[in-house]
C-alpha positions as CSV (number, residue, x, y, z in Angstrom):
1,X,0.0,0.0,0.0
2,X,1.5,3.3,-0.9
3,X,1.2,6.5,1.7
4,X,1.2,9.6,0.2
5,X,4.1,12.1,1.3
6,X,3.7,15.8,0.8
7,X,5.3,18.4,1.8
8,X,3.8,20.6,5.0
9,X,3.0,24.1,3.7
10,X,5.7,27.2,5.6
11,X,7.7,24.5,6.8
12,X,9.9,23.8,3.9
13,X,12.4,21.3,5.4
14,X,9.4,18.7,6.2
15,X,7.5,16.3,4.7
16,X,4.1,14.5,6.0
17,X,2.6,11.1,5.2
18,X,-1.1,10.8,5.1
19,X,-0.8,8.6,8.4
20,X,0.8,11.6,10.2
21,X,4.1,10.8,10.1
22,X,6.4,13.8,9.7
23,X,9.7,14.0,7.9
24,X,12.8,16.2,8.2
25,X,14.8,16.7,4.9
26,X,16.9,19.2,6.5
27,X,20.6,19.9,5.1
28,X,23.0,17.6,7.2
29,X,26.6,17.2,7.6
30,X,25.3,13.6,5.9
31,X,29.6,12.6,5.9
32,X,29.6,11.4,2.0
33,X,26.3,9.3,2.6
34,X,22.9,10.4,0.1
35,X,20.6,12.8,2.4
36,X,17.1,11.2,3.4
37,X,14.3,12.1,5.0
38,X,14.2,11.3,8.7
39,X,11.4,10.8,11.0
40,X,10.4,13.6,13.4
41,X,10.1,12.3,17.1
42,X,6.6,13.0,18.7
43,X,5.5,13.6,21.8
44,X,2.2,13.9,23.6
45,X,1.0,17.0,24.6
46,X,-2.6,17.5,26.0
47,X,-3.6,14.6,25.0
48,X,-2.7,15.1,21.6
49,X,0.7,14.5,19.1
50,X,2.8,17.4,18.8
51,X,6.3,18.1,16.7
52,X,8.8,21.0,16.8
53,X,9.6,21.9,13.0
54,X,12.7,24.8,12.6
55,X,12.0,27.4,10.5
56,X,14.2,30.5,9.6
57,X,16.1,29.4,12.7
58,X,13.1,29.5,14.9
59,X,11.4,26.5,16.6
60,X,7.8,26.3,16.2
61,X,5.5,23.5,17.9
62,X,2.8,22.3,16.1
63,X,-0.1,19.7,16.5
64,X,0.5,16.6,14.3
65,X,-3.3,16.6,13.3
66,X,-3.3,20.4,12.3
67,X,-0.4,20.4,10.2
68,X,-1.8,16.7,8.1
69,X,-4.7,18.8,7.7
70,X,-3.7,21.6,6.2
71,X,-1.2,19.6,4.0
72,X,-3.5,17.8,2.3
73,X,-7.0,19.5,2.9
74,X,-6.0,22.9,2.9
75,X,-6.1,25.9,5.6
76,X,-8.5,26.0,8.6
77,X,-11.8,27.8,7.9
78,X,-12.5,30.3,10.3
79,X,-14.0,29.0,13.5
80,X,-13.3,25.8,12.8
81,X,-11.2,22.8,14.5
82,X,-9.8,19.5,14.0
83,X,-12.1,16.8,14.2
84,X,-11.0,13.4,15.2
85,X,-14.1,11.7,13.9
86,X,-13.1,8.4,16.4
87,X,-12.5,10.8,19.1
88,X,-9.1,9.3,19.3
89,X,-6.5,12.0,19.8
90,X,-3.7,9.5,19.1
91,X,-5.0,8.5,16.0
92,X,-4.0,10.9,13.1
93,X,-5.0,9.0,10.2
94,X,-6.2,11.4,7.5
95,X,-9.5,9.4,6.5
96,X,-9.7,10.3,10.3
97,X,-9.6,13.9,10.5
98,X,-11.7,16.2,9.2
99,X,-12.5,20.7,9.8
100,X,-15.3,21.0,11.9
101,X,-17.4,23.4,14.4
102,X,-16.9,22.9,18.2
103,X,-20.2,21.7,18.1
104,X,-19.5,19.1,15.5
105,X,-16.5,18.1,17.3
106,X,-18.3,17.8,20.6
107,X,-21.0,15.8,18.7
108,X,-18.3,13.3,17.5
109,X,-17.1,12.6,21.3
110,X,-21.0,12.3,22.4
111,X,-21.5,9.6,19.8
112,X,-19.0,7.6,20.5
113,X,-19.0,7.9,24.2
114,X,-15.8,9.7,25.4
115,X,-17.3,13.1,26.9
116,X,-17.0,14.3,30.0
117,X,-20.2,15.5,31.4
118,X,-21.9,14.2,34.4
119,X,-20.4,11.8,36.7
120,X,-17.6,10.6,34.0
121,X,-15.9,14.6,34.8
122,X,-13.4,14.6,37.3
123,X,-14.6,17.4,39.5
124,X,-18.4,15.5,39.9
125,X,-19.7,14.7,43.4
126,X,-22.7,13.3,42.2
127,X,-24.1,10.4,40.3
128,X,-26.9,10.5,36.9
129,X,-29.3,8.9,39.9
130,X,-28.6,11.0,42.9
131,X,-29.4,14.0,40.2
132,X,-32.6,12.5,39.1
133,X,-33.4,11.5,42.6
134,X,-32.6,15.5,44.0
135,X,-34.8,16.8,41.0
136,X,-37.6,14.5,41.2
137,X,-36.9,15.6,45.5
138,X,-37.4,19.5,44.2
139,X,-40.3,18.9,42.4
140,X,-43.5,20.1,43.6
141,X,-45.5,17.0,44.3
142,X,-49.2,18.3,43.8
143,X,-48.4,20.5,40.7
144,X,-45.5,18.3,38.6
145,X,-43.6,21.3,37.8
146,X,-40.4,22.6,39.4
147,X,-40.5,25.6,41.9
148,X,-37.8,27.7,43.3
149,X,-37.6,27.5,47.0
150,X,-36.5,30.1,49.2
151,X,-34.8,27.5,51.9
152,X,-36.0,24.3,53.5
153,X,-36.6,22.0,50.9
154,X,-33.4,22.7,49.0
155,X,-31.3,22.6,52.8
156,X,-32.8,19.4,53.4
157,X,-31.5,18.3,49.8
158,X,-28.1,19.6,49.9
159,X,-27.5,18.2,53.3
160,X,-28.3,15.1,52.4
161,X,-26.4,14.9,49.0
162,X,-23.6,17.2,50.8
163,X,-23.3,19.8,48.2
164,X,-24.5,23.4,48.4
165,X,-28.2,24.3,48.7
166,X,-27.5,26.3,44.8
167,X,-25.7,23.2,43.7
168,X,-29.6,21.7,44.3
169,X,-31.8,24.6,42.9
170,X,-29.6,24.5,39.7
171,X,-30.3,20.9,39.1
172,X,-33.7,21.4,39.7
173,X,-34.4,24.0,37.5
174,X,-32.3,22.8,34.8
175,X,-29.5,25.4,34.8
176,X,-27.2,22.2,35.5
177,X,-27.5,18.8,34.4
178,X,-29.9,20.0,31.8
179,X,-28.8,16.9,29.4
180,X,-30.1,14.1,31.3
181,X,-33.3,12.8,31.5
């Protein structure tokens, strides 16, 4: 199978293949032996691959997805991001990337399962059930809709989930937790 190589657009001394591997072509003391491209080292950086390319003597560090991207797609439209339509950040395949909205891109990671939200975040002290259980709690009983309450009920709430008594008002009325059901 043949991987197309081209070369990465302001970076004239590198090459990229269409599986994101990039190349330095770089004049080298080479000692007599016929110059070749050599492969840039990666490294991880939020998650994602990351190279330093030189250029006019400067160091630049650039996203391994980004620079595929606009190799062989062509610039970033405005507003736009990199999608990694697996939601794989390691995975820099170009039938794997694609421009896209923030939106798009967060619909990408919904669909296949690796967002954040809810009790999958770091920073959550609560469960999908313990929501559902303190908004079907804040829930007037007799009329089926959600009230805002100026202190016991919610108190009684937050005590008992031990988070704060706005933590429970903005589950209730939807300000938080909005997406679940």
């Amino acid at each position: 199978m043949n991987v197309e190589i081209k070369p990465i657009p302001d970076f004239p001394d590198y090459l990229i293949s269409e599986s994101g591997i990039v190349y330095s072509i770089a004049e080298r003391a080479n000692r007599g032996r016929p110059k070749k491209p050599v492969i840039k080292s990666q490294w991880i950086c939020f998650g994602y691959k990351a190279v330093s390319l030189q250029v006019n003597g400067r160091s630049c560090k650039r996203f391994v997805h980004n620079l595929l991207l606009e190799t062989f797609v062509g610039s970033r439209p405005k507003g736009h991001q990199c999608r990694h339509l697996d939601s794989n950040p390691l995975n820099n395949n170009l039938s794997n990337l694609k421009w896209g909205t923030r939106s798009e891109n967060q619909m990408d990671r919904l669909s296949v399962g690796r967002d954040n939200r809810g009790s999958k975040h770091g920073m959550s002290k609560l469960t999908e059930s313990q929501v559902k259980e303190i908004r079907d709690m804040g829930v007037a009983a007799n009329k089926n809709i959600r009230k805002i309450d100026n202190g016991g009920d919610y108190k009684r709430i937050s005590e008992k989930f031990n988070v704060s008594k706005t933590t429970v008002e903005s589950i209730v009325v939807g300000r938080t937790w909005g997406w679940l059901r």
